[in-house]
N, C-alpha and C positions, 0 to 999 in steps of 0.2 A: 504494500500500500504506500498510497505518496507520504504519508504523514510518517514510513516508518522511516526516513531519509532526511537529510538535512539541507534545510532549501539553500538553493542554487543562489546564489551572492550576483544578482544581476548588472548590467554594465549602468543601467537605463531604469528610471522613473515606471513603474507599472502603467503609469497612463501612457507612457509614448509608446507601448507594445497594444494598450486597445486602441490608440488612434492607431498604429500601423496596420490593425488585425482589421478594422471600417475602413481601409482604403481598399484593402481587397474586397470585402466582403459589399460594398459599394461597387466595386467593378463585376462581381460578379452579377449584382440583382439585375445593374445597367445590362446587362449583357446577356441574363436568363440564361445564365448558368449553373447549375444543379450543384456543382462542386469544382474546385481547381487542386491538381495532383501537383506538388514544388518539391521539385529534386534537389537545386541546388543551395550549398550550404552557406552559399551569402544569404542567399534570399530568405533559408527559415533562419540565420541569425537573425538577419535582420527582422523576422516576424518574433520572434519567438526567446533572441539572446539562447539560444540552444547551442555550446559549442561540444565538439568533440572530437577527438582525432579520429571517431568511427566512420567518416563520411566515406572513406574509400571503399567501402562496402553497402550496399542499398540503404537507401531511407529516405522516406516521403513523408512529408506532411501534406496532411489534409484540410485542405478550408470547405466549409457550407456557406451558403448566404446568413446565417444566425448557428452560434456558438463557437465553442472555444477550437483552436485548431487540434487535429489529432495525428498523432505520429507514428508510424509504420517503418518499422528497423528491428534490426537485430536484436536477441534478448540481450545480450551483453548491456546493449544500452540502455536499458530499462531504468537504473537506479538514476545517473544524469538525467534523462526528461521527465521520472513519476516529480525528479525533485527539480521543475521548473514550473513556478506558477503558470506561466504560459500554455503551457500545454498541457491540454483540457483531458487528453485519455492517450495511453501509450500501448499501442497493438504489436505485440513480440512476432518476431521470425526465429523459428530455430535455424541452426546453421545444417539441419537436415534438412528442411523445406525448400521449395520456390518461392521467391521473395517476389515475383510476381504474381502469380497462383493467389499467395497471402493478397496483397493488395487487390486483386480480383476480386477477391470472396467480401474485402472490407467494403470497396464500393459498391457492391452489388447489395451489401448487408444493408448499408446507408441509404442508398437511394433506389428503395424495392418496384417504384415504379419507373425508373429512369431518370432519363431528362441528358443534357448537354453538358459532358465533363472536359474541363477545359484543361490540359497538360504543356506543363513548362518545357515545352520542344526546347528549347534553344538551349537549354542547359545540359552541361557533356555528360551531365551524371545519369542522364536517361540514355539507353542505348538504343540503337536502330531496331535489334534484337527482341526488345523489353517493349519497345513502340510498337512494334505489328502484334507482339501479344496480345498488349489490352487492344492495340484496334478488332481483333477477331473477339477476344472476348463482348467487345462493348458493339460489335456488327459498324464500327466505323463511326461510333455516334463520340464523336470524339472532337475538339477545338486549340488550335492551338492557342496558347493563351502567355505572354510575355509584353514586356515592356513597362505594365504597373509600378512591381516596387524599383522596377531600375530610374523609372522619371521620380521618386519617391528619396533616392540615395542621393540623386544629385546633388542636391544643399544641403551642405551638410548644418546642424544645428550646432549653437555656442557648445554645450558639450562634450560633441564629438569633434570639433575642431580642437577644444582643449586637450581631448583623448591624442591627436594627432602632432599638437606642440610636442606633447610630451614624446610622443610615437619618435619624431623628429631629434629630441634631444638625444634620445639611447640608441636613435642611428647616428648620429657625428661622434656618441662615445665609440663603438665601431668600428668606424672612418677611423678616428683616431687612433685608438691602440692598432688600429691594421698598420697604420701609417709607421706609426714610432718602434714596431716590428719590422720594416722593411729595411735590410742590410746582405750585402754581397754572403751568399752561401746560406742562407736561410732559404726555407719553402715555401712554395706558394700555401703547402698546407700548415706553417706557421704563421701565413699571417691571416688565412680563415679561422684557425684557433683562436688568434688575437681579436679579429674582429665579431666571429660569435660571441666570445666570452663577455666583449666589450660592453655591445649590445646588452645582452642578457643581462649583465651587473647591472649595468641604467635603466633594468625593469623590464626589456621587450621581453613578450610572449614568443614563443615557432613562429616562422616565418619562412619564407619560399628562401630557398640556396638563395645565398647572396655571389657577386661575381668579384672575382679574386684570382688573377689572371696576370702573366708577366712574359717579358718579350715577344717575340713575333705570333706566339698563339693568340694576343692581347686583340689581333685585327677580325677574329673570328667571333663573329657574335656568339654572344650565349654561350659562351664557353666559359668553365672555370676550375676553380684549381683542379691540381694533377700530379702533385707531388715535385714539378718541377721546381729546381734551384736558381733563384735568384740571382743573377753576374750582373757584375759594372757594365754600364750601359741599359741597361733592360730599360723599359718601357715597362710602369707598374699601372693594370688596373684596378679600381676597387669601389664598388657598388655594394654600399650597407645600406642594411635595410633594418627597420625594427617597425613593433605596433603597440599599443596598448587598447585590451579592448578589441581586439583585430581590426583596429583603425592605423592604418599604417603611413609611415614618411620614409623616403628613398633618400639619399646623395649620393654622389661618385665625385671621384678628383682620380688626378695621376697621377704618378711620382716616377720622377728619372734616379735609379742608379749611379750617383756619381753628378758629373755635371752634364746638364740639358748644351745639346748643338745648337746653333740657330735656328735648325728646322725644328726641333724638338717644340722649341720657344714660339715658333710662328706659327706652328697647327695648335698648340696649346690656346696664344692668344685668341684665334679665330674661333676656337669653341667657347670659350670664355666670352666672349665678346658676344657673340649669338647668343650666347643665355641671357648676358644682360640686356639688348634688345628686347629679345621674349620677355621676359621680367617687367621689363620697361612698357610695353604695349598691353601688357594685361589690366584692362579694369571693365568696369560693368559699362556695356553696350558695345562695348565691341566684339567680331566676330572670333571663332574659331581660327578662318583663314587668314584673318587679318595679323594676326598674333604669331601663326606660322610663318608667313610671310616676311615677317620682321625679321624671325631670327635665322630664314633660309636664306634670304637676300644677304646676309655677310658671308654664309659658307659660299654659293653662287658667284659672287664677286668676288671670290678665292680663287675662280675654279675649280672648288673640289665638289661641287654638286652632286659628283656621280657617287660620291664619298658618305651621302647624307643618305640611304636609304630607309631612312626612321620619320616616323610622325613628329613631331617637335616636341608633342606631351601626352600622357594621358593620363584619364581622371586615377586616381586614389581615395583609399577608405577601406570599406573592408575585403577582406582576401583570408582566403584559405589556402595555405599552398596544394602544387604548386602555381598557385595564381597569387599577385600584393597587387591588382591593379584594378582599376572601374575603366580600365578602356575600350574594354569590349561596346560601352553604351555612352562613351563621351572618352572625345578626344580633341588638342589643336592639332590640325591637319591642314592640307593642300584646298584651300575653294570650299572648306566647308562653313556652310551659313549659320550654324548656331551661333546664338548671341551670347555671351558670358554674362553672369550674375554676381552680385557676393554671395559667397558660401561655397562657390565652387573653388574644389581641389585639384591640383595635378603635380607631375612629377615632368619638369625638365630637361630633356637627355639632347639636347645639340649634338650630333656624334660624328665623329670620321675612322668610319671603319675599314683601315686600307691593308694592303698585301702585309707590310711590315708591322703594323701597330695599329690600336685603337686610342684616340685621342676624344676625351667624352669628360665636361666637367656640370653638373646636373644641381637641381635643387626643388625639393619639394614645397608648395607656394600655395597662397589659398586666395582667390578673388576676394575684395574688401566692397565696402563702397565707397572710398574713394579711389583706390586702385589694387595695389598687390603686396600682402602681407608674405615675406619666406619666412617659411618652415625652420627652416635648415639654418646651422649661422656655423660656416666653417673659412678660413679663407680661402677667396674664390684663386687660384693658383696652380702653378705647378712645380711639385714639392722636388727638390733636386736633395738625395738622401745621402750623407757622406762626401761630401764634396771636399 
């Protein structure tokens, strides 16, 4: 029973989980929808403050047009949701069952006469598999149903912005100790150590691999450490990340090995210099592309355009890894016409990702109204280690 557990210590106000719970439940009446199936674990955080590393295995939450949401996962997870006020009834899967099958039998239980069930398609934790499932179960009377709580995450409120200061602070702790680790014959997995540990002491919760990368692998996106050893000369990347809350803040800086060449010094500035553009163009009413613009037109006027294959930002907030981003559903990009607000968050990565090196100096930032509060407070540079 719930009562025999000890409640869940939530991130958030119990009323901002029943306004969250009437937004859906409002898009559902709108829309004469019998029930909505939400796969992904931002989304029942964000309903529900439900976290748990069980996501990588089946779990659905359940909305109706009236009552509390109801959860459908694994038994393991039973004692985390009986003990979240949130969530109103928790239906066990043994890890001998179909975890489809089970959810079948729940909505069919619920909804004896039918009606129009609307499932979170877009979320990767439903599979194509699991889709045709219930579409035969249900004869196809199925809807896809997405974009609610993502327009709902966009602005963020004073207290998840404070969640995200702080998110911000115990990523530059991070940054730092990565930084003040980095020395000729050391690893790149000593300064992942350094920079998890860092984090982690300034408070961050798990968080999606941070990037931690050195010499010529540094040009290959999405790559990170690997055991390699540190030499004079290197080219050091480093992308911390932390969250509180799983409201999350990013930065990246570089460091040279020794002393930076000229060129080290001129693709350095040129990303530097783009962020602070983008920084600069950020406030409420202007667009997406507008703001892209700003900080691609310096890398462009480099000519290293071909250099920049990255969106200039995307949003930030919550994340489970391995996701820390909202840019699935808001981004600064190329020609796009959304308009910025205060409350909106992003992470900015200017980047040049070339044969030899990557050159990327980032900062997590939050729309104000009067323009752009950073996240992040590290200096904006590039760090020459041992000189």
């Amino acid at each position: 029973m719930a009562e025999d557990y000890a409640r869940m210590q939530l991130a958030f106000p119990r009323s901002m989980y029943v306004s969250n719970l009437e937004i859906v439940q409002s898009d559902l009446r709108e829309k004469g929808l019998a029930a909505v199936a939400i796969f992904d674990p931002e989304s029942i955080y964000w309903l529900t403050g439900y976290r748990s590393i069980g996501y990588f295995t089946f779990q659905c939450v359940i909305v109706m047009p009236q009552g509390g949401p109801i959860m459908v996962s694994r038994q393991v997870n039973h004692a985390i949701a009986e003990a979240n006020d949130n969530i109103a009834r928790f239906i066990s899967i043994a890890d001998t069952a179909d975890a489809v099958e089970i959810l079948s039998g729940v909505l069919h239980d619920l909804l004896p006469e039918g009606g129009l069930i609307g499932l979170e398609t877009h979320s990767t934790y439903l599979s194509v598999a699991n889709y045709k499932i219930l579409e035969r179960a249900f004869n196809g009377n199925l809807a896809d149903w997405g974009g609610v709580i993502e327009a709902a995450r966009i602005i963020k409120s004073p207290q998840q912005l404070d969640y995200m200061r702080l998110a911000a602070k115990a990523a530059v702790a991070g940054l730092d100790a990565a930084v003040k680790a980095v020395a000729p014959g050391c690893t790149e997995n000593d300064l992942a150590a350094a920079m998890l540990h860092g984090a982690t002491k300034a408070g961050s919760e798990y968080t999606r691999v941070p990037l931690v990368v050195t010499g010529k692998a540094t040009g290959v996106c999405f790559t990170t450490w690997e055991r390699r050893e540190v030499k004079r000369g290197d080219v050091v990347f480093l992308e911390a990340a932390a969250n509180i809350n799983r409201y999350h803040a990013m930065i990246a800086r570089n460091c040279i090995v020794g002393r930076a060449t000229a060129e080290h010094k001129r693709l350095a500035s040129i990303v530097i210099e783009a962020l602070n553009r983008g920084i600069e163009a950020i406030r409420p009413g202007t667009t997406s592309g507008e703001v892209d613009a700003a900080c691609r037109l310096v890398i462009d006027k480099a000519g290293l355009g071909r250099y920049f294959d990255h969106r200039t930002a995307y949003a930030i907030g919550i994340g489970f890894p391995p996701n820390w981003a909202e840019g699935r559903f808001l981004a600064l990009k190329p020609d796009d016409p959304t308009v910025l607000e205060a409350g909106m968050t992003f992470h900015l990565v200017p980047s040049l990702f070339m044969p030899d090196y990557c050159f990327m100096s980032s900062e997590s930032v939050a729309v104000t109204e009067n323009g752009c509060e950073v996240l992040t407070s590290y200096p904006r540079e590039l760090v020459e280690i041992d000189v």
